[in-house]
Each structure stands twice: as C-alpha cells, then as structure tokens.
KELUMKE-207880 format. One line per field, with one value per residue (C-alpha): z negated, y, x; residue number from 1; residue in three letters. Coordinates in nm, 4 decimals, decimal comma, padded with zeros to 6 digits. Each point is the difference from the previous one (the first is absolute). Layout:
N
w <- (Z / ...)
v <- (Y / ...)
u <- (X / ...)
num <- (NUM / ...)
residu <- (Ala / ...)
END
This chain:
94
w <- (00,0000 / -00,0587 / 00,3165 / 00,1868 / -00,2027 / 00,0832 / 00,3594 / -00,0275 / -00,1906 / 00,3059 / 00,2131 / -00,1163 / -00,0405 / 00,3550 / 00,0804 / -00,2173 / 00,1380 / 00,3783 / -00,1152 / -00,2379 / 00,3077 / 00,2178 / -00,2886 / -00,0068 / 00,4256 / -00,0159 / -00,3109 / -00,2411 / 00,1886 / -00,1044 / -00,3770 / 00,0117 / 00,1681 / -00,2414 / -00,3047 / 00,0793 / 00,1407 / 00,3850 / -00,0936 / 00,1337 / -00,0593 / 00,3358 / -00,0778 / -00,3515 / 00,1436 / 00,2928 / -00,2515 / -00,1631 / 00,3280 / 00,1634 / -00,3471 / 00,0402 / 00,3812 / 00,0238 / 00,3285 / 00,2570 / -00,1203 / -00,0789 / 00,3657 / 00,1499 / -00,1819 / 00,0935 / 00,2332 / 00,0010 / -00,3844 / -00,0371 / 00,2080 / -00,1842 / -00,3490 / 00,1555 / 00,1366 / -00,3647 / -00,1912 / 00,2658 / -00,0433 / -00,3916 / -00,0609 / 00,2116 / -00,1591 / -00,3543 / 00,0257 / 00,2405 / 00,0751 / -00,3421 / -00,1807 / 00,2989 / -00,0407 / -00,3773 / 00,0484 / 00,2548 / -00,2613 / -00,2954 / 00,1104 / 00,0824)
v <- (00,0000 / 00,2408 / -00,0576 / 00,0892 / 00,3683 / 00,0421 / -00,0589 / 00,2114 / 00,2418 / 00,0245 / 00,0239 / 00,3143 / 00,1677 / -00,0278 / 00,1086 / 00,2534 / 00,2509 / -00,0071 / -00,0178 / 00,2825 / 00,1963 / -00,0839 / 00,0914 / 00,3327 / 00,0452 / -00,0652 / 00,2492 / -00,2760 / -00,1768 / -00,3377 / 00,0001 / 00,2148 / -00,3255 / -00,2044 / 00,2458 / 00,0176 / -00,3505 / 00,1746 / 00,2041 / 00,3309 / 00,2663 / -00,0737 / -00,3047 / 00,0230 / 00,2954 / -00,2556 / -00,3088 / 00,2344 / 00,0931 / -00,3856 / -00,0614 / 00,2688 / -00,0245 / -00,3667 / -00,1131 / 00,0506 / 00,3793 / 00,0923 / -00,1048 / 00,2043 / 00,3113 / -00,0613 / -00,2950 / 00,1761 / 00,0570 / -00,3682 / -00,2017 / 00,1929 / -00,1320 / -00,3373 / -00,0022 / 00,1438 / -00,2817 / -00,2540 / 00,0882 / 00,0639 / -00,3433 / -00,1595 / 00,0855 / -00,0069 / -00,2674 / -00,2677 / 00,1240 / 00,0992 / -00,2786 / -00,2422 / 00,1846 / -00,0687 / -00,3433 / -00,1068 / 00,2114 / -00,1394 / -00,3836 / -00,2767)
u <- (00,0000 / 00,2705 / 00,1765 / -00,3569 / 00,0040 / 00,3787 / -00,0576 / -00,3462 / 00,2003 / 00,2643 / -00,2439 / -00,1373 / 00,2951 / 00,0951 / -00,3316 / -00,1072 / 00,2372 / -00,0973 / -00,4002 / 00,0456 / 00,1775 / -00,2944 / -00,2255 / 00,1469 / -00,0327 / -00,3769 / -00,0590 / -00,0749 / -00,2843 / 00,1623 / 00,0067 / -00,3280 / -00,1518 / 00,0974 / -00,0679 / -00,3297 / -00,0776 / -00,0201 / -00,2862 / 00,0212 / -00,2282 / -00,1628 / -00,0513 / -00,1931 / -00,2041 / -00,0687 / -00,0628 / -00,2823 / -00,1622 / 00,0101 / -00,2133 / -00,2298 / -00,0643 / 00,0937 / 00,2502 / -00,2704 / -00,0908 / 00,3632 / 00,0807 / -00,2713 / 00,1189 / 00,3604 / 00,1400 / 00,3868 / 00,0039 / -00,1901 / 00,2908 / 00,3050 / -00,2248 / 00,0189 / 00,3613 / 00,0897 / -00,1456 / 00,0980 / 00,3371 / -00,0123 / -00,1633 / 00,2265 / 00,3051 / -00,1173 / -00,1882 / 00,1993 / 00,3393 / 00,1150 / -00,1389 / 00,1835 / 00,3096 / 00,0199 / -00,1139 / 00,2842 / 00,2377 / -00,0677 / -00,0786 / 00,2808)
num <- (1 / 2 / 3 / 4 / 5 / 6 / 7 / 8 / 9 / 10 / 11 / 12 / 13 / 14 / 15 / 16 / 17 / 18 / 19 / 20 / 21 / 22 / 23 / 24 / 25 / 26 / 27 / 28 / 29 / 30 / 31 / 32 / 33 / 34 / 35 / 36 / 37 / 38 / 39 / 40 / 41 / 42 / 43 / 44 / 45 / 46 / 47 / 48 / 49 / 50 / 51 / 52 / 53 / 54 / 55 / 56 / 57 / 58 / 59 / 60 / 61 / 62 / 63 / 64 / 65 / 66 / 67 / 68 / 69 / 70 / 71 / 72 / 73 / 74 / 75 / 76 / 77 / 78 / 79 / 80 / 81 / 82 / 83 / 84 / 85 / 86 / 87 / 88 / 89 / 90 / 91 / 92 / 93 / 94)
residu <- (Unk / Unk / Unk / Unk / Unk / Unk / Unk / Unk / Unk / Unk / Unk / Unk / Unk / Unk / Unk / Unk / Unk / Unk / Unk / Unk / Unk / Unk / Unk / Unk / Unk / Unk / Unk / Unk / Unk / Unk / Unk / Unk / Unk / Unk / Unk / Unk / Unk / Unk / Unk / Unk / Unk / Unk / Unk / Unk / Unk / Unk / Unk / Unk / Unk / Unk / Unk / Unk / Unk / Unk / Unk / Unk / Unk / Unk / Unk / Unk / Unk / Unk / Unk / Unk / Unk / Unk / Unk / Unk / Unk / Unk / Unk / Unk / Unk / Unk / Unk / Unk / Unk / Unk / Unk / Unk / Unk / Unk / Unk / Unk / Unk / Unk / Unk / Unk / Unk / Unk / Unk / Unk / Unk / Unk)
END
C-alpha cells in the first residue's frame, strides 16, 4: 500500500506543476471546476429554470442556451462520474 501512495505521490508532483501552469493560462477555470463540482453559475441558474419549465419548455425559450446546459452536464458527469473514478480505480488496483 505504501508503494501505491509513493508512486501516486510522484505522480503528482510531476504533474502538479504543468496543471497549475495551465490553471493559471485559463484564469483558474480548472480548479474552479473542481471547487465547485463543475457548476457554474450558468448552470445552477439553468438547473432552476429546467425545474420550473421542465426540458421541453426550457428548450422552447432557448435551444442555444439549452444545448451549452446539456454539453455542460454531459461533459461534467462524464468526467466526475466515469473518468475520475476509472482513473483512481486503474491507480490504486494491482
């Protein structure tokens, strides 16, 4: 078990330099995403209006704004959700 945390430990080192760098070139989008779970304001504001109108309505009143909401989730749940947890599965089994 410690050898797996040494090598995670590595790992991070060498990586968190070149993410923090590319952190700093996008003005913090990255750890805001994972600060706040990838919820942007957008995307609460849009949350509370796809449960007030429902899909259909909130559609209607916007299609563009509706497919970045999508997209945003689709993305969001896709990392959180499947690539993380894969990642730390492959990294911390045999």
């Amino acid at each position: 078990m410690k050898k797996k945390n040494i090598i995670v430990k590595k790992i991070w080192e060498k990586l968190s330099k070149p993410l923090m760098a590319f952190d700093a070139k996008v003005d913090g989008a990255i750890s805001f995403f994972f600060r706040h779970y990838g919820k942007t304001k957008f995307m609460l504001a849009m949350s509370k209006k796809a449960q007030y109108f429902g899909l259909e309505g909130l559609y209607e009143k916007g299609p563009k704004a509706f497919v970045y909401f999508f997209l945003f989730y689709l993305v969001r749940d896709t990392i959180l959700y499947i690539l993380i947890p894969i990642l730390f599965a492959t990294w911390t089994s045999n």
